[in-house]
Structure formats: C-alpha cells, structure tokens
C-alpha positions as CSV (number, residue, x, y, z in Angstrom):
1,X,-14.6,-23.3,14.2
2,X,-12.5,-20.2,13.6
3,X,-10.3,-20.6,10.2
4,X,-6.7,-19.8,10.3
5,X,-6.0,-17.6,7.9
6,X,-8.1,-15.5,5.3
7,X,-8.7,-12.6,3.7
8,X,-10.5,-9.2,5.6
9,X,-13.0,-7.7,3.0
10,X,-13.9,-3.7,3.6
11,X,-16.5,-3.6,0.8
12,X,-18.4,-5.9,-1.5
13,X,-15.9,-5.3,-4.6
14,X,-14.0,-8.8,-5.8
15,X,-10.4,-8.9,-4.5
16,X,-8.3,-7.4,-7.2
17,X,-4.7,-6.9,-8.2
18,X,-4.4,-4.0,-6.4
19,X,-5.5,-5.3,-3.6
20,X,-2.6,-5.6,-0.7
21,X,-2.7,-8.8,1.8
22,X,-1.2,-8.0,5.6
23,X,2.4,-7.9,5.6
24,X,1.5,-10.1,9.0
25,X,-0.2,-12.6,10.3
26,X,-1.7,-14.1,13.5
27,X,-1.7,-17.6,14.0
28,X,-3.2,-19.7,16.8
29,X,-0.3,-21.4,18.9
30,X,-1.9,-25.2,17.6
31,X,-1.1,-23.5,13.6
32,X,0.7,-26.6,12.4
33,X,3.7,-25.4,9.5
34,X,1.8,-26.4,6.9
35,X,-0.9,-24.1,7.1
36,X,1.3,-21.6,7.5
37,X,3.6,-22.9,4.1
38,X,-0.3,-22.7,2.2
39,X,-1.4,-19.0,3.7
40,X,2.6,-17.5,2.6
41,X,2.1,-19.5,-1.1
42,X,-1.3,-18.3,-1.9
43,X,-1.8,-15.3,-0.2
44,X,1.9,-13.8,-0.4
45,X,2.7,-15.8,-3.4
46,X,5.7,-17.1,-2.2
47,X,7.5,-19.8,-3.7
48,X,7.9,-23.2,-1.3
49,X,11.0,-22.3,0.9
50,X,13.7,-25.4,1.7
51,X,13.6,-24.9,5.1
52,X,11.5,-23.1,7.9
53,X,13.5,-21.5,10.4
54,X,11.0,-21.3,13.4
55,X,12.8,-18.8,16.2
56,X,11.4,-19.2,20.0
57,X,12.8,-18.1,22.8
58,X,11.9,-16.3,26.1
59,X,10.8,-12.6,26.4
60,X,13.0,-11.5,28.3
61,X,15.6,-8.9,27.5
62,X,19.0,-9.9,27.5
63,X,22.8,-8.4,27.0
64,X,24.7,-9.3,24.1
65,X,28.0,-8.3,23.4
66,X,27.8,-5.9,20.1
67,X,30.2,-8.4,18.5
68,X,27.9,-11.5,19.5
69,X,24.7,-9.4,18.5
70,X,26.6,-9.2,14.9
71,X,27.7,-12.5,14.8
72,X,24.2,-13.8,15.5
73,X,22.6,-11.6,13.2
74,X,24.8,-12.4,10.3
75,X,24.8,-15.9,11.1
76,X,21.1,-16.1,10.9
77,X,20.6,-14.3,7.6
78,X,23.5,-16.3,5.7
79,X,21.5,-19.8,7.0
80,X,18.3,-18.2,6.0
81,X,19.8,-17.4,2.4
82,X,22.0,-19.8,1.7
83,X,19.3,-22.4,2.8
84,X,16.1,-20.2,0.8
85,X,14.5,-20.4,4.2
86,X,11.7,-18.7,5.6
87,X,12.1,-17.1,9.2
88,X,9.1,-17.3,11.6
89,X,9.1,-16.0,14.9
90,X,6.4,-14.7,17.6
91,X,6.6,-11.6,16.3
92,X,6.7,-10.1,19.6
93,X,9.4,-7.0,20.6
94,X,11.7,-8.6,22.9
95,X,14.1,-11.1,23.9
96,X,15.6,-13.4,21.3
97,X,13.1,-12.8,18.5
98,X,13.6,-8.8,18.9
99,X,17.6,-9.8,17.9
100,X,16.0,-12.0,15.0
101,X,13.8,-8.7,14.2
102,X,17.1,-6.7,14.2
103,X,18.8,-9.0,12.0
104,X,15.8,-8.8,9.4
C-alpha cells in the first residue's frame, strides 16, 4: 500500500532543521481532508486552519472580464483571511484554479 504523504531522503543523515519539506504536494484523488490537515501540521507546521477552502473546477480556459477576475480574486483572499482558511486546489495551470493561482 503506497502511503500518502512522507518525507524523500537523499542521504542517510537524520532530518535536521535545515532541512526544507516540498513547498507541494501530490495527493491521490481518494486523499480524504484529514490527511491532508496532518501532512500541512506536521510537515509544514501549520497551525489547524478554521476552514478548508477546496477549489475544483474544469480545465478549461475561460474569459473573465478584468473587473470580474479582480473581484473574484479579492473575494477569495478576504474569505480565506478573514476565515484563517487554507486554499487547496488541483494545482494544475488552467481554468478556474489558474484564477485561484493568480489570486495567491
């Protein structure tokens, strides 16, 4: 059974301080939240969000109106602050998550 999440080791020295987790991750499409919550505390050492904003939407590339694009953009970051939420999209280059990338 392949694990979720975990650490990549490059040589036989203990993980130290210096050491640098991905700024990413890759997640199998059955990853249930809570896995995800555990990886972000103890990996990233994040504290526990209040909400988890989960963007998914289709691929395809779409017009917005610049004044829709900011509106959307702003819109999203104020929830995501106001709220101490955690964003988590595909992570792939197009469509509505691009836009969420953008906002980021």
């Amino acid at each position: 059974m392949t694990k979720q999440f975990g650490f990549l080791k490059f040589h036989e020295d203990k993980y130290e301080e210096t050491t640098r987790p991905a700024q990413y991750i890759r997640l199998a499409l059955q990853t249930d939240a809570e896995t995800v919550v555990k990886f972000m505390k103890e990996a990233w050492r994040l504290p526990s969000p209040d909400l988890i904003i989960s963007i998914t939407g289709g691929a395809k590339n779409f017009y917005l109106s610049p004044k829709l694009r900011k509106t959307f953009q702003q819109g999203l970051i104020q929830a995501a602050v106001t709220t101490n939420a955690w964003i988590i999209t595909a992570g792939t280059n197009a469509g509505v998550v691009k836009e969420v990338g953008q906002a980021i």
